[in-house]
N, C-alpha and C positions, 0 to 999 in steps of 0.2 A: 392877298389871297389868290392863288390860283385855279382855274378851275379848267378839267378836262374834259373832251366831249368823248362821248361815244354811241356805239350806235347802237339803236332800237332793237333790246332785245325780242325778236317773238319765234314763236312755236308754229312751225310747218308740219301738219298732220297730216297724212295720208291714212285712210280708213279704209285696206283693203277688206271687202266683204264678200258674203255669198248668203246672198238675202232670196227667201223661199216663198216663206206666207207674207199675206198682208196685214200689214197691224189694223186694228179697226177702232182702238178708242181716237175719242177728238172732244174739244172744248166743244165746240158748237158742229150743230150738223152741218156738214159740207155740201154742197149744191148736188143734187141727184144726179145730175150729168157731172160731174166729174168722180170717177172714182179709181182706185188702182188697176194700172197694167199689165204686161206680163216683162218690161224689161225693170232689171232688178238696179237699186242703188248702189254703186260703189264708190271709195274712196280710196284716194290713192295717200299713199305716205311719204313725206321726205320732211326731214327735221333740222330747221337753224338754230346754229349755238343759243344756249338759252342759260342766265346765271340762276337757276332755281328747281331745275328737276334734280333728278338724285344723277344721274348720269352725264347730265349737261347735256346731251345729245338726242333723247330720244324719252319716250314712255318708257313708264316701270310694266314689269310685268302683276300685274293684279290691278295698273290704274285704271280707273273707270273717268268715260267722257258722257255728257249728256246731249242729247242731240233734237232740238224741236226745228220743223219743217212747216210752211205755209207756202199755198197759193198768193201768187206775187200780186195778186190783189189787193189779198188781206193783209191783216196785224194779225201778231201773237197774242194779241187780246180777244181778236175776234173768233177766227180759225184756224185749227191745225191740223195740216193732213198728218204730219208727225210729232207726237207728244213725247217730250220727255224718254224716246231710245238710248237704253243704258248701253253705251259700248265698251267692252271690256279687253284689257291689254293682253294679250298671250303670252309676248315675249314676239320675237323676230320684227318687229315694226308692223305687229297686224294688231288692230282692235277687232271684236268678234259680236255684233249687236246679239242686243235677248233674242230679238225679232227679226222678223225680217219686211222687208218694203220695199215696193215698186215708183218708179215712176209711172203718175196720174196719168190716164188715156189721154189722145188728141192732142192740143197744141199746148197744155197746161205749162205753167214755168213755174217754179220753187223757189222759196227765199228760204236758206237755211240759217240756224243760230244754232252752234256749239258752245258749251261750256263745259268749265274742269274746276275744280274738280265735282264728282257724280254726285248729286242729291237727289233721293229716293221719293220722294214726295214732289210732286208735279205742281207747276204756279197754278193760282188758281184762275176759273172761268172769267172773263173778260178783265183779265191782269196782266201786266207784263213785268211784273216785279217778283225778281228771283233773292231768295233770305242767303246773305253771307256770312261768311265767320271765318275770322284767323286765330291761328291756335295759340294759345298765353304760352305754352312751351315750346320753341321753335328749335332746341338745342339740338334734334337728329334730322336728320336726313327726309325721312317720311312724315316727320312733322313739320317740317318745313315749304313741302310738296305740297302738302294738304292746305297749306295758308297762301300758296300759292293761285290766285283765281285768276285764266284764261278765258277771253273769249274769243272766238271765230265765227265770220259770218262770211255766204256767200250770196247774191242776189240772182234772179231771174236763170236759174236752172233748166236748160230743156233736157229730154230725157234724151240720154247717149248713151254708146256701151264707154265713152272712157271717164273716165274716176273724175271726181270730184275735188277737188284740191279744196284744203281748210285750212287759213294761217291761224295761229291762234297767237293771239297777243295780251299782254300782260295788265292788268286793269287796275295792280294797288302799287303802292308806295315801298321801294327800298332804302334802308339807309344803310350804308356802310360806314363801320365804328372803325375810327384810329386815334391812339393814343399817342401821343406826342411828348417825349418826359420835361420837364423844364429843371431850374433851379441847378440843385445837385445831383439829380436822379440822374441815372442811364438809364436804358433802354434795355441792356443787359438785365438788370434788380428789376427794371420791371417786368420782362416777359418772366423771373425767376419767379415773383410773386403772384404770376398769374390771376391777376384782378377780375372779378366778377362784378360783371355787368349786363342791369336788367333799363329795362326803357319802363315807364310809370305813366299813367294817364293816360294811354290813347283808347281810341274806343274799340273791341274787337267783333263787334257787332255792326252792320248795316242792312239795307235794303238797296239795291241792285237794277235799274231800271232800261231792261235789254233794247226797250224802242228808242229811249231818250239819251241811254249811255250814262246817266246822273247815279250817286249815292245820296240815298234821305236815311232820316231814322235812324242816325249812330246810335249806339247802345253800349251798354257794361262795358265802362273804363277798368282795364286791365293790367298788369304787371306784364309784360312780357319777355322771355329769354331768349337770347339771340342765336343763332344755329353761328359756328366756327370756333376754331382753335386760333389763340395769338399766335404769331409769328413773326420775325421783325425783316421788316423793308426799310431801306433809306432813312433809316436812324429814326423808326414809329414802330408801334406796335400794329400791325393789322391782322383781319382775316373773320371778324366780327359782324354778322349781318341783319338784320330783323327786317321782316316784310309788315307793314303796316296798311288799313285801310285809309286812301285819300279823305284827308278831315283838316279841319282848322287847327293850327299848331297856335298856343297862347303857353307865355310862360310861366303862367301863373297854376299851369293845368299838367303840362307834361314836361317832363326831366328825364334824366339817366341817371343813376344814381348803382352806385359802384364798391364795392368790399374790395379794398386796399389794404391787406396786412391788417388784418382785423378791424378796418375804420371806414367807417360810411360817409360816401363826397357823395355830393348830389354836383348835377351840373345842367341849370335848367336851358329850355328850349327856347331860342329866337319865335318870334310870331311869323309865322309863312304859311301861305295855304299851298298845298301838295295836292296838285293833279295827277291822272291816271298813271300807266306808264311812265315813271320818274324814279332817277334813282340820285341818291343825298351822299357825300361827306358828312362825316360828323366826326371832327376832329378836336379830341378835349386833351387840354393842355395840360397836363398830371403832373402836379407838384405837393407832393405832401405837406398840409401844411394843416394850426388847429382850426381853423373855420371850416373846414371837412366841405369846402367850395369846389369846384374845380369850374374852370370856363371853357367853352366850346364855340368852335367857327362850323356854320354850315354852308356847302358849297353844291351848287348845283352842277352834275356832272353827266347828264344826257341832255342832247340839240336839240330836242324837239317839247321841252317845257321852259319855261320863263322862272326860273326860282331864284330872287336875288340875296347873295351868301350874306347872314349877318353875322356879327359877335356877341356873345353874351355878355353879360357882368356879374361882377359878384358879389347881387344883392340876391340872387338867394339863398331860402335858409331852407335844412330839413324839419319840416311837421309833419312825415307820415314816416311810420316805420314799416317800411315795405319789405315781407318774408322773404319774397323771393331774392331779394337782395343779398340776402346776408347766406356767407359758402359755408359756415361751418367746418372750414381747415382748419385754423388754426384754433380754435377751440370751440367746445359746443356750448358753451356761455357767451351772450354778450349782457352788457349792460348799457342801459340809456342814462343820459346825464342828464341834467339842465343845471347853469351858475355852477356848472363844476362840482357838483354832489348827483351820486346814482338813486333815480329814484323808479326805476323798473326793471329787471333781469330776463330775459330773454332765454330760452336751454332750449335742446333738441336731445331730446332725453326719450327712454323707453319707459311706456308705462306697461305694466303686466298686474293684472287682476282676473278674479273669476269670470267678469267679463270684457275686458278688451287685454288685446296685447299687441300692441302699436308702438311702433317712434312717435315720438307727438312732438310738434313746439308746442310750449307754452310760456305762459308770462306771471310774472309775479311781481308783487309792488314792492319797494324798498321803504323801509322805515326812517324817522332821523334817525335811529343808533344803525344804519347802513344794512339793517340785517334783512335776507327775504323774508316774507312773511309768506313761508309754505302753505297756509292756512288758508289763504285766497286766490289762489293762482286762477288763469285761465288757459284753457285748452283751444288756441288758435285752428288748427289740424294733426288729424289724425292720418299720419303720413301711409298707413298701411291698412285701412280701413275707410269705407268708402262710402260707410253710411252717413246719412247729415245728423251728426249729432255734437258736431263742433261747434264750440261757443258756451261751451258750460261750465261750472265754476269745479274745479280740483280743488281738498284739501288734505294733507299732510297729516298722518298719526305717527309723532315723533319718536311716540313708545314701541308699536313694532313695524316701523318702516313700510307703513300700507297707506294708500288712500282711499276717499271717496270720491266718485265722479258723480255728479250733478249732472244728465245729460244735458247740451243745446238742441238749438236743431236747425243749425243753421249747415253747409256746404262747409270746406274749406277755405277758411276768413284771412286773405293777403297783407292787411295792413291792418295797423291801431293806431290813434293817435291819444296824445295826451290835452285833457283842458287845460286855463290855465292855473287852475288848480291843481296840477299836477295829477289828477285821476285818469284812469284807464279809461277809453272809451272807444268802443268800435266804427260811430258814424262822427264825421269830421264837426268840429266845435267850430263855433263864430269865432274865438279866437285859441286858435290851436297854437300849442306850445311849443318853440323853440329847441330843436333836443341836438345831442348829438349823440353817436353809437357808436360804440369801441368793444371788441372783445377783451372778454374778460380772464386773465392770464394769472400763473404765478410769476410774479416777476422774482427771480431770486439773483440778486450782487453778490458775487463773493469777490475781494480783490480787486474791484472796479472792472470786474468783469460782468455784465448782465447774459442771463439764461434766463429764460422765458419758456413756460409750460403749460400747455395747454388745459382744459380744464372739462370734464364730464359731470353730468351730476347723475348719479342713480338711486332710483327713492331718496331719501333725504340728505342720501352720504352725495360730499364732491371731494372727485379723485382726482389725482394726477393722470392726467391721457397717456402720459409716456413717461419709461422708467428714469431712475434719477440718472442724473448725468455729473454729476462733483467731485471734481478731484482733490477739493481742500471741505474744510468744516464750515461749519455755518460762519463762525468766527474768522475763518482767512487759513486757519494753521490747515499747511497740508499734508497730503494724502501718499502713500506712497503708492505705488504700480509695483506689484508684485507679480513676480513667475510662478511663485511654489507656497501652497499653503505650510502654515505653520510656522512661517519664519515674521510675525507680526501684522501687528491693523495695515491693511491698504486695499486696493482693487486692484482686479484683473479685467483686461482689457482686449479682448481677441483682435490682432494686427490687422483684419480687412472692414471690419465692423465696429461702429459707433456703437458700441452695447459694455456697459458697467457693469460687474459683478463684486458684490462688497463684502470680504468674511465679515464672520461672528467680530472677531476682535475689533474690526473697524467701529461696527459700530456702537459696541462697550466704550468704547475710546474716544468718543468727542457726540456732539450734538448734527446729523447728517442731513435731517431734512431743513427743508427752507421754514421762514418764520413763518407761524401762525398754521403748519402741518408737522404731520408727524409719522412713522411705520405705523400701518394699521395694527391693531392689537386682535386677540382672538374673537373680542365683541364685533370690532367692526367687521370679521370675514367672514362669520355668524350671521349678523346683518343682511351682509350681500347676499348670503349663500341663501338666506328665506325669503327676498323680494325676490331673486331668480327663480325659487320653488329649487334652487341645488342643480341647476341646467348650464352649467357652462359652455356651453353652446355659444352664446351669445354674448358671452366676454370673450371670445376669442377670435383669433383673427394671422391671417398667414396662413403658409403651406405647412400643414402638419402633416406627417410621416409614423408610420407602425414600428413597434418596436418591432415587429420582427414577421417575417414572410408571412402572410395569411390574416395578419391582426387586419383587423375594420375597423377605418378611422373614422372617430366620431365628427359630426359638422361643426363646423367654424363660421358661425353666421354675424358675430359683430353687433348684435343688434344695440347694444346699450352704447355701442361707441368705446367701449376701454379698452380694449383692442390690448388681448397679453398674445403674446408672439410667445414660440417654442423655440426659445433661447439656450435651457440645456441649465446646466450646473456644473462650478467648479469640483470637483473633489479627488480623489486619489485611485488609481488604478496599477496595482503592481509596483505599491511605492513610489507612484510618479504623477505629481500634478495634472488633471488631463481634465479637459472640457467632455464632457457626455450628455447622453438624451438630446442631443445638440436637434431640432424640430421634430421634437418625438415629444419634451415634454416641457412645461414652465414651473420654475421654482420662483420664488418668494418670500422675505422675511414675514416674521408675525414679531411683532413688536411686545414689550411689556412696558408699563408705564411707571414702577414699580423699579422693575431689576434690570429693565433697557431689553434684553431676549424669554422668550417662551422656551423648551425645547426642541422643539419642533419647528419645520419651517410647509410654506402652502405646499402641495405636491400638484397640477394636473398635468396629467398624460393624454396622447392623442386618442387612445383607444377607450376614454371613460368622460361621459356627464358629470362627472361629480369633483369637489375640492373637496381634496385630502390636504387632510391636516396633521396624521403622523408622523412623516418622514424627519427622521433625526436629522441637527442640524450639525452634528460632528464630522469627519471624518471616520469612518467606521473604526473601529478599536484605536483610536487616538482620541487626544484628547486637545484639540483643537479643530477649527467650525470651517464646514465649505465655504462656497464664495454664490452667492447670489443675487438676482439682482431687488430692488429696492423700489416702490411705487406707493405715494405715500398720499394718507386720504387729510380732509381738513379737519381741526383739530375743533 
């Protein structure tokens, strides 16, 4: 294992100011004889490389610093001639205080303390303990800033006219994520599958102790997302980073744990305690394989902490299903397993009622005959709604596709685990269960070829996420690619686009969708069309375009995940086969279960809320069927 050094990242702050009045609150009262002068405090600015502001170079404009001042006699527990000065960033390298302050008359000297980032509540009267926190979502820029906590101090200050210099240096834990493929993987399929990975267990909470330098009082163990994009270096995945508060690493407590092509690896943490200023390798050896393991070397890579790199093993197992883990690409179903049978389903599904209308995860338990049992589901979060009322039991009215919510009243709930009873439970069991988590797909073979389909669920229908893709029958026998309707069953296929379009004939002429689904019939568009309240809004998704100069095109918000693109429809123009409404409009079969076709096929257009269900499924005065395409619900 190797390990690189480098050097101590910190923050050189200069605070130019133009300070007027005196501030006059303080902890305690300050001695009568000293009190403010008339020369003003300044700080001067100049910034070294730093890996965690947004710019790398310098403050944001809007960052706020906080700044407490004492006579170099005292503590920050006892007196402060300066409490808690909000200094605010402007832009050009200048922070601009609320206030303004002097250097104390006569020979007085100053010990200053800076932090960052700004908290608005002041420590309290003979304390020196400032409340931290880093942010569970670290995935941007500014929230990654925010979890960033600087301190600067300078000692025995006399009053001058030149500036003040503040370094400000970096006081929690980084680790930097790379992937490394083994077995048969590249590196290539992996950056393709773009793996999502969260860190599990660490605490996001402490107390901060400005005299002594110490963190006490960890708190609320967290999920957290790590700010960067993969990118591949020297045959690894890098570019992955999470800032952590220095705390005791046990493997038993904190992991990484990662959605790989729809599969959950955990890959637990070596034992190390992480001091201040330290930044970590975390380098996991990614081989797909079924124990959803993965193992990791850590390496210490700044000279100024002692962190010795160990290896994991792969004795651990997943027992917490942690939300934030799972990306919901490749489908918005997953299922959990245990001994190779699912006994809990997993969705990110949109709920819509007269009172909420949210994405929500939620969960539902699995029967022995494998089926959900809508009936008891839970509402983990409410992804668009902010009230606590997650944690309550959802049930399913299978007669007209509506439920009931039972509020909680719990925040946004990260994890659940299983007893070993296999029951739900939100606070961890004495012996928690063993699981593993996969998304949940149509797998469909035709010809020992596998296609794979993602899967949505909306009220109690689950859809295909994306349109079909088969160029032979469910049975093998195939399809033909056709130019021009009316010359027999096949599809049409536009030369730059992966998009199927299937006449009437095709599907008269053999069995199209995969086993155990089917073409939705007029009940199930029915269905859709009254848990959406008839709002196609939020089935849709893409760049939609007007028919025609002046139309206003209605929004495309995605909400449910089924995402129909305005792909257009085969049919006939001037006797000549030609693709139209090509992202103006989306068609769609309507199935019959019965006769195989309705006459009619879906119709939405960019300029309309609503699914239309008239539009003929002929070519106009002929008597053979356009071409479109096929998304097929479960049977």
């Amino acid at each position: 294992m190797s390990k690189t050094t480098i050097k101590s990242n910190r923050l050189i702050s200069v605070l130019l100011c133009s300070l007027f009045l005196p501030i006059s609150s303080c902890v305690n009262k300050l001695d009568s004889e000293t009190s403010p002068g008339t020369t003003p405090i300044t700080f001067s600015t100049k910034i070294n490389k730093t890996s965690t502001r947004v710019t790398n170079t310098t403050f944001e404009k809007g960052d706020k610093v906080g700044l407490y001042a004492m006579l170099s006699s005292t503590s920050i527990a006892e007196e402060r001639y300066i409490n808690n000065l909000q200094l605010e960033c402007t832009g050009s390298s200048t922070l601009i205080p609320q206030k303004t302050v002097f250097y104390p008359v006569g020979d007085a000297t100053l010990d200053f303390i800076s932090y960052s980032p700004y908290l608005p509540t002041e420590i309290s009267a003979n304390s020196s303990i400032i409340p931290i926190s880093i942010q569970s979502d670290q995935s941007n820029p500014i929230k990654r800033s925010q979890s960033d906590f600087l301190i600067a101090t300078q000692s025995k200050v006399a009053s001058s006219e030149k500036a003040v210099e503040l370094k400000f240096y970096h006081k929690l834990v980084k680790f930097n994520i790379t992937l490394t493929p083994k077995g048969d993987e590249t590196v290539e399929s992996l950056l393709s599958a773009n793996p999502r990975i969260i860190a599990t267990g660490f605490y996001n909470k402490a107390d901060y102790n400005l005299t002594t330098g110490e963190f006490t009082n960890h708190k609320e163990e967290t999920d957290i997302i790590p700010y960067g994009t993969w990118s591949i270096k020297n045959g690894k995945l890098i570019g992955k980073e999470i800032i952590i508060i220095p705390q005791d690493i046990k493997s038993d407590i904190q992991s990484f744990v990662m959605d790989w092509n729809g599969q959950l690896y955990t890959c637990p943490m070596p034992e190390l305690t992480m001091t201040e200023n330290t930044q970590c390798d975390l380098d996991i050896a990614a081989m797909q394989t079924t124990s959803h393991i993965l193992t990791g070397i850590t390496g210490n890579i700044e000279d100024w902490t002692s962190v010795e790199g160990k290896e994991t093993d792969n004795s651990g197992k997943t027992t917490a299903i942690h939300i934030a883990a799972l990306s919901f690409t490749q489908s918005n179903v997953y299922k959990v397993y245990s001994s190779g049978k699912p006994i809990v389903e997993i969705c990110k599904e949109y709920l819509r009622s007269d009172n909420i209308s949210s994405q929500a995860i939620t969960i539902y338990p699995i029967g022995a005959d494998e089926q959900s049992d809508l009936t008891n589901g839970t509402v983990l979060q409410l992804l668009d709604d902010e009230r606590e009322i997650n944690g309550g039991k959802i049930s399913w009215n299978t007669e007209d596709n509506s439920f009931t919510y039972t509020t909680g009243t719990s925040g946004k709930i990260d994890k659940f685990y299983l007893n070993e009873s296999g029951i739900i439970t939100l606070i961890k069991p004495e012996k928690p269960l063993d699981i593993n988590v996969i998304r949940h797909t149509i797998r469909d073979i035709r010809n020992g070829t596998l296609k794979e389909y993602p899967i949505v669920k909306i009220g109690i229908q689950y859809w295909m996420q994306k349109d079909l893709c088969a160029t032979t029958y469910r049975n093998g026998t195939p399809l033909t690619k056709q130019v021009e309707l009316g010359k027999g069953a096949g599809y049409f296929k536009p030369e730059k686009d992966e998009i199927y379009f299937y006449n009437g004939e095709a599907i008269l002429a053999g069995n199209l969708a995969p086993e155990g689904w089917k073409i939705p019939n007029n009940g199930d568009w029915d269905s859709l069309r009254q848990y959406i309240k008839n709002d196609i809004s939020v089935l849709k998704t893409g760049d939609w375009i007007p028919f025609k100069a002046g139309d206003i095109v209605s929004p495309a918000t995605n909400e449910t995940g089924l995402s129909f693109y305005p792909y257009g429809v085969y049919t006939e123009s001037g006797n000549k086969t030609t693709l139209i409404n090509e992202s103006a409009a989306a068609f769609y079969w309507i199935g019959d279960d019965v006769n195989g076709l309705t006459e009619t096929v879906i119709f939405m257009k960019s300029t309309s809320n609503d699914i239309n269900d008239t539009g003929s499924n002929k070519v106009k005065d002929k008597d053979y069927y356009i071409a479109v395409p096929i998304r097929c619900i479960k049977e």
